[in-house]
C-alpha positions as MATLAB code, in Angstrom:
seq = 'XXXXXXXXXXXXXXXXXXXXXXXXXXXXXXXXXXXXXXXXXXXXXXXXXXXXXXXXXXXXXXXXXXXXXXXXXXXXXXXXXXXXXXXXXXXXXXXXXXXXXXXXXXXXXXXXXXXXXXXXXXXXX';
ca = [
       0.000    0.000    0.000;
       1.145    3.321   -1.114;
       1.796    5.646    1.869;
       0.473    8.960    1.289;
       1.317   12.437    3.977;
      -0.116   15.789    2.994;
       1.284   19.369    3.672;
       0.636   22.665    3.003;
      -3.145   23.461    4.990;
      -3.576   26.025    7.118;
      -5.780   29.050    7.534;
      -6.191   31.716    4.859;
      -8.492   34.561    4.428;
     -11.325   34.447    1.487;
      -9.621   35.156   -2.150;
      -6.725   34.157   -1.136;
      -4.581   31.261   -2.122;
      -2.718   27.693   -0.902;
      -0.831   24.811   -1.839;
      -1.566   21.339   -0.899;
       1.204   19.204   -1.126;
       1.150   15.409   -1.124;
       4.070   13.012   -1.032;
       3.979    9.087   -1.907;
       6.146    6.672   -1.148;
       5.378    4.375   -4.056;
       8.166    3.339   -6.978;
       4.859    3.107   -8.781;
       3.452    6.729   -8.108;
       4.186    7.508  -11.914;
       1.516    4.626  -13.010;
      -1.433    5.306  -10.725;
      -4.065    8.499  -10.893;
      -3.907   10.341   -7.941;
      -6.674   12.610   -6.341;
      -7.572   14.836   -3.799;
     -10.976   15.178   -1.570;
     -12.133   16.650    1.438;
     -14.465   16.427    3.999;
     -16.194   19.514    5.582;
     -17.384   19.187    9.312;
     -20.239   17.218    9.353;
     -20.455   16.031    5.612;
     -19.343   13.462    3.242;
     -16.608   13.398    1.661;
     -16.028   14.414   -1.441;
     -13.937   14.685   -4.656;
     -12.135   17.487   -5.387;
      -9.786   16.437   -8.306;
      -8.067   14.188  -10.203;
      -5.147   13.906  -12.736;
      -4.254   10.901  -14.160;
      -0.644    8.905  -14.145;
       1.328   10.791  -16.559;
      -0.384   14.539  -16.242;
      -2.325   14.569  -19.362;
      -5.691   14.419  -18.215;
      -7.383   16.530  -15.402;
     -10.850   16.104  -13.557;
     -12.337   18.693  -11.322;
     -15.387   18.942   -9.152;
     -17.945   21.508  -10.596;
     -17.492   23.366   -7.109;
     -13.653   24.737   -7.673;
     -13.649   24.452  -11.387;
     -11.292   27.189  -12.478;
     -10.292   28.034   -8.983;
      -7.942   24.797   -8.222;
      -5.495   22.812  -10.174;
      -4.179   19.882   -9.799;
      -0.619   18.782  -10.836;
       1.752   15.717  -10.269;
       5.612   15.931  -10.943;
       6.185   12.183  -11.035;
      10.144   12.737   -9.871;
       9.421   13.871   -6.570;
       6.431   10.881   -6.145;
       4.433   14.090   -5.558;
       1.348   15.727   -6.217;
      -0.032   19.236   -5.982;
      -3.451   20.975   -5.194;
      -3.322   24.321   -6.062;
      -6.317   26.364   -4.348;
      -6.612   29.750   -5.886;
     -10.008   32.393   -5.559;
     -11.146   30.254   -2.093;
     -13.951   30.773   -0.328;
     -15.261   29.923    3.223;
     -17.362   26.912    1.378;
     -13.689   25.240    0.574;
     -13.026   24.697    4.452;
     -12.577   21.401    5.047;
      -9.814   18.600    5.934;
      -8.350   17.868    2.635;
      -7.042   14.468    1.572;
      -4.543   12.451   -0.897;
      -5.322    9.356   -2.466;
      -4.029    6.858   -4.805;
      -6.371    4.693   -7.291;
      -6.204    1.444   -6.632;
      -5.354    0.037  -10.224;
      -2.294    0.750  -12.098;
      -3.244    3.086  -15.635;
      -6.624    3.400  -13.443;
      -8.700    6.073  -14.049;
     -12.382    7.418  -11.869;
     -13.285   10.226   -9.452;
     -15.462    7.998   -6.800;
     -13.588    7.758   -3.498;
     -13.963    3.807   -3.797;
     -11.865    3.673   -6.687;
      -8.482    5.227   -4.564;
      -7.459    2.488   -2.188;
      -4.669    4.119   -0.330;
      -5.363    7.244    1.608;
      -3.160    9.939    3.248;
      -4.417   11.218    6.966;
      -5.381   14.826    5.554;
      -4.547   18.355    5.910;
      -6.904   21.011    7.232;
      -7.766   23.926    5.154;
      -9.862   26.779    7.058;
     -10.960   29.779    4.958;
     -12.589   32.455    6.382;
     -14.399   35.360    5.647;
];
């Protein structure tokens, strides 16, 4: 199992941006999606994004569509969320995952079998 640690949450005003950070420990990082979700207090969780093994495809929730990107630079075993135009609706504990399937693709938290332990992200207004 891959083992997945987040950085880069914290607390930052409305409009304003953050990186997430998430670091695997996988020699096979570079041939498995990767995605992030979060969970807001009281809720489900949720996808965020996804990007697939080599970078060339990208899948966003409609909620931060053209506010976040996702990116992966398979050297470093690492992938990125940037969060850019946030609001206080983005607030939640954010969290890495890897798809279970090599050359896997799909956006439903059952299809990412290893998880990190999440990073908080608190945006306020």
């Amino acid at each position: 199992q891959v083992q997945l640690v987040e950085s880069g949450g914290g607390l930052v005003q409305a409009g304003g941006s953050l990186r997430l950070s998430c670091a695997a420990s996988s020699r096979t990082f570079s041939t498995h999606t990767m995605g992030w979700f979060r969970q807001a207090p009281g809720k489900e969780r949720e996808f965020v994004a996804a990007i697939s093994w080599s970078g060339a495809r990208t899948y966003y929730a409609d909620s931060v569509k053209g506010r976040f990107a996702i990116s992966r630079d398979n050297a470093k075993n690492t992938v990125y969320l940037q969060m850019n135009s946030t609001k206080p609706e983005d607030t939640a504990v954010y969290y890495c995952a890897a798809h279970k399937l090599a050359l896997g693709l799909g956006q439903k938290a059952a299809d990412f079998g290893s998880w990190g332990q999440g990073t908080r992200v608190t945006v306020s207004s």
